[in-house]
C-alpha positions in Angstrom: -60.1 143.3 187.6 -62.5 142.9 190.7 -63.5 146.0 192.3 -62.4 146.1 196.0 -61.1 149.8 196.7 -63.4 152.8 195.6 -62.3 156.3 196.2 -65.6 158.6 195.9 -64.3 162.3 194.9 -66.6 164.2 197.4 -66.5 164.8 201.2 -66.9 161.9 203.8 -71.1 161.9 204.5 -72.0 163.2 208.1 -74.2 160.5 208.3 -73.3 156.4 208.9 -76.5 155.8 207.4 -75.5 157.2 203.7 -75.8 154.7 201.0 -72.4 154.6 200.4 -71.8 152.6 203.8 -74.8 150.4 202.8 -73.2 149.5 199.3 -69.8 149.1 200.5 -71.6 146.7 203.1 -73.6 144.8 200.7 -70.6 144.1 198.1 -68.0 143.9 200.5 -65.6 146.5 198.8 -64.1 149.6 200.7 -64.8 153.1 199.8 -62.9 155.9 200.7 -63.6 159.7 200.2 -61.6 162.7 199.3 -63.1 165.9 197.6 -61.2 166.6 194.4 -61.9 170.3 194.4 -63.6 173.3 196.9 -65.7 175.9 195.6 -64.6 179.9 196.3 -67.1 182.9 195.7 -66.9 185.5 193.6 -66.2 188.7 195.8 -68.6 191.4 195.4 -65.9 193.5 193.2 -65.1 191.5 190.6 -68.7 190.2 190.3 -69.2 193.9 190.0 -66.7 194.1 186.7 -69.2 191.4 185.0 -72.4 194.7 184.7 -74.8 191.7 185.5 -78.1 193.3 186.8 -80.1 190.7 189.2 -82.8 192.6 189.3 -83.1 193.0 185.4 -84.0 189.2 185.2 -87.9 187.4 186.1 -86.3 183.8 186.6 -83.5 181.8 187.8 -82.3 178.9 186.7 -80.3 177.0 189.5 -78.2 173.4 188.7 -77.0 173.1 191.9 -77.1 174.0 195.8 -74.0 175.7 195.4 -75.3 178.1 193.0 -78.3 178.9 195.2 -75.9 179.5 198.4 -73.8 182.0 196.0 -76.6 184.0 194.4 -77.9 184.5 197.6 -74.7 185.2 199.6 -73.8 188.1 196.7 -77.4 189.1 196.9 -76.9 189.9 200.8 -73.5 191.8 200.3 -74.9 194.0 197.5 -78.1 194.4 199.5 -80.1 193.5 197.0 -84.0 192.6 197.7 -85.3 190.1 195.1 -88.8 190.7 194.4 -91.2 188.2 195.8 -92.3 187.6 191.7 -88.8 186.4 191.0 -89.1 182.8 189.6 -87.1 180.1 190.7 -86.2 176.8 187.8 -84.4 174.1 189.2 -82.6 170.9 188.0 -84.2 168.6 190.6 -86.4 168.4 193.4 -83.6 168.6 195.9 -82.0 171.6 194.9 -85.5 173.1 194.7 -86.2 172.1 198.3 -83.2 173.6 199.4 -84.4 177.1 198.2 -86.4 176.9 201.5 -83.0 178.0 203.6 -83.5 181.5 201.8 -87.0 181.8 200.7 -90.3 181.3 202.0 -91.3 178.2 199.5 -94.8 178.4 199.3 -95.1 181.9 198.7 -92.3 181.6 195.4 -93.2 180.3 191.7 -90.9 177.3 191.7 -90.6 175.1 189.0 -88.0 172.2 188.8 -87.1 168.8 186.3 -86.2 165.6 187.6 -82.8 166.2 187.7 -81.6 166.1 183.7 -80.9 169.2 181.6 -84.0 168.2 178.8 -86.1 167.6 181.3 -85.5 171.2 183.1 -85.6 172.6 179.8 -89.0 171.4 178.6 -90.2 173.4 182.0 -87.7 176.3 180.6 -89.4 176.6 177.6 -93.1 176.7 178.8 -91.8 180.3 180.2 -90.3 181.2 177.5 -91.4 184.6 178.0 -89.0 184.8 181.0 -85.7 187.1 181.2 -83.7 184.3 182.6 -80.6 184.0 185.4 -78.1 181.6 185.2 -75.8 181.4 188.4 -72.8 179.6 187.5 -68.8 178.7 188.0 -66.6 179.5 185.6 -66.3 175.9 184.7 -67.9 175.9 181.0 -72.1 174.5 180.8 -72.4 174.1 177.3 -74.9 171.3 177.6 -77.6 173.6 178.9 -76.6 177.2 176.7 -76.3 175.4 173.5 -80.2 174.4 174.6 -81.0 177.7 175.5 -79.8 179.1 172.3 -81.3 176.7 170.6 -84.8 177.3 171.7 -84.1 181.0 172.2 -84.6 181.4 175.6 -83.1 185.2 177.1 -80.5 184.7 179.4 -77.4 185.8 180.9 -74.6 184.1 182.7 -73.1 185.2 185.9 -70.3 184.0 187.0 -70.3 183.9 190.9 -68.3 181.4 192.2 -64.8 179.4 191.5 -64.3 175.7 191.4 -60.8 175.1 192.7 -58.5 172.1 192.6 -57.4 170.6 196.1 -54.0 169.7 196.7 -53.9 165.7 196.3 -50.0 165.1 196.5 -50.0 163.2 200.1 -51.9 160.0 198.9 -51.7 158.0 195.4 -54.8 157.5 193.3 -53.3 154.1 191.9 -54.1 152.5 195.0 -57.9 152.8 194.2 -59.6 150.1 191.1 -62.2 152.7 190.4 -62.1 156.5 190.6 -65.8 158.4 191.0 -65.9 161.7 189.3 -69.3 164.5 190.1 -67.8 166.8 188.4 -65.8 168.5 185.8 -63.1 170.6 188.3 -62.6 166.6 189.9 -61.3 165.4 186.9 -59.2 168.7 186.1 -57.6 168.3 189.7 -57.0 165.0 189.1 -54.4 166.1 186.0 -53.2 168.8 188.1 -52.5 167.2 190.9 -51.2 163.4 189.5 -50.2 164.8 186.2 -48.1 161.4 185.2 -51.5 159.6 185.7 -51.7 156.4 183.6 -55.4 154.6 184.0 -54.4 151.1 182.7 -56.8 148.9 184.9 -58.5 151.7 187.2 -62.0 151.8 186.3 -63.3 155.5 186.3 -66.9 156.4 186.9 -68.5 159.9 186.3 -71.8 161.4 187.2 -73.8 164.2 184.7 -72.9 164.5 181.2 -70.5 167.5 181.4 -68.4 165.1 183.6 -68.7 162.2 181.1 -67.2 164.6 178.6 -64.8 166.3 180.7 -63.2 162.4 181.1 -62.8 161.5 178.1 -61.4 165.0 176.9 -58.9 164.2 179.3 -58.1 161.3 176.9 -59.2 158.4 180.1 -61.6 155.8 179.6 -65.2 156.3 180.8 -66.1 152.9 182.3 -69.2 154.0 184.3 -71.8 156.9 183.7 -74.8 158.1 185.6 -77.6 159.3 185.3 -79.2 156.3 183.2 -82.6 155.0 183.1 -81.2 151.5 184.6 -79.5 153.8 187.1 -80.6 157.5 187.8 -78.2 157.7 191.1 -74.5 157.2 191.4 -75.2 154.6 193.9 -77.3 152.5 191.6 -74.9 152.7 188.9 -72.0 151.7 191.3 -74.1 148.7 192.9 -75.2 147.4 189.3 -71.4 147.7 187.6 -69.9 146.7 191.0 -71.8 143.4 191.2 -71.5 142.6 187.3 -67.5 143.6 187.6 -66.9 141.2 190.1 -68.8 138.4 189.0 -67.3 138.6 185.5 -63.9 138.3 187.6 -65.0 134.8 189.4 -65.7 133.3 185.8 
């Protein structure tokens, strides 16, 4: 089946000059966007019931942007200070960048991969000596504490924020020839939400391992992954399976 609608399952980009707009352009298909799921913090009492100590801990690691906005925001409310030695470890550059909207960056020890869970954890395990942090949801992250526990690295887990499925029920998925999953709580609002869902010919796409997974524990076909070495962004992936989609399709 040729590929001619994509819906993306993340928030319309502020800016015309996004990618996405270049690659619907090039290969003449039509993308629409509609986030799947919203994040909601954790309030300052019932992170309180989880006895985490932030300033017990010498490192964080952060995944994402979002977990950096909520270990901050809770550090703000509960007044805490972090100490200027605090060390930051990040997936990717980006996310390590955006510590700069809370910290001075040059004056912090920050460390960060290239934006896959080995490649953070090689860093991880080079500072081994480290009492580590891990801001997360309370969507499960086995990927990177089954690798912690492997190389046993101390950590704790705090949970300080809530993915949340959006309510999907005014428009119809089936319209779409391939779905584009970022995340685990998209393709858990997607059973919520269209719980009759049959795939048949709707391609589905998903980006990060845990997302990969989380499709294909929901018993759908995985047709397109990223990260890959052919095609470390989404938008690389799309353009590549896009292109060799359709011109299977004219054959």
């Amino acid at each position: 089946m040729k590929i001619k609608r994509i819906l993306v399952s993340q928030p319309r980009p502020d800016s015309e000059k996004s990618p996405y707009f270049e690659l619907a352009e090039k290969n003449n298909v039509k993308i629409d966007f509609r986030p799947f799921s919203y994040v909601e913090g954790v309030s300052c009492k019932d992170f309180r019931k989880q006895k985490i100590d932030f300033l017990a801990h010498t490192a964080v690691i952060f995944n994402s942007k979002t977990a950096i906005d909520h270990f901050f925001r809770l550090c703000g409310e509960l007044r805490i200070i972090v100490p200027d030695t605090m060390k930051y470890f990040c997936i990717s550059e980006s996310v390590a960048f955006y510590l700069q909207k809370y910290i001075i960056y040059r004056k912090r020890k920050i460390f960060f991969g290239a934006g896959s869970i080995n490649d953070l954890m090689e860093i991880v395990n080079r500072h081994s000596e480290e009492k580590f942090l891990l801001p997360f949801s309370d969507l499960p992250h086995e990927e990177l504490t089954e690798l912690l526990d492997k190389h046993g690295i101390r950590y704790e887990r705090a949970i300080l924020y809530h993915n949340v499925s959006c309510d999907l029920t005014d428009f119809s998925v089936i319209n779409y020839d391939l779905l584009v999953f970022f995340s685990p709580s998209g393709i858990k609002s997607l059973i919520k939400n269209f719980p009759e869902f049959q795939q048949n010919d709707i391609k589905i796409g998903s980006f990060g391992t845990a997302t990969a997974k989380a499709v294909i524990e929901a018993g759908l076909r995985l047709d397109l992954q990223a990260p890959r070495p052919e095609a470390p962004s989404m938008i690389t992936a799309l353009d590549l399976y896009i292109r060799e989609q359709n011109k299977n399709c004219r054959k």
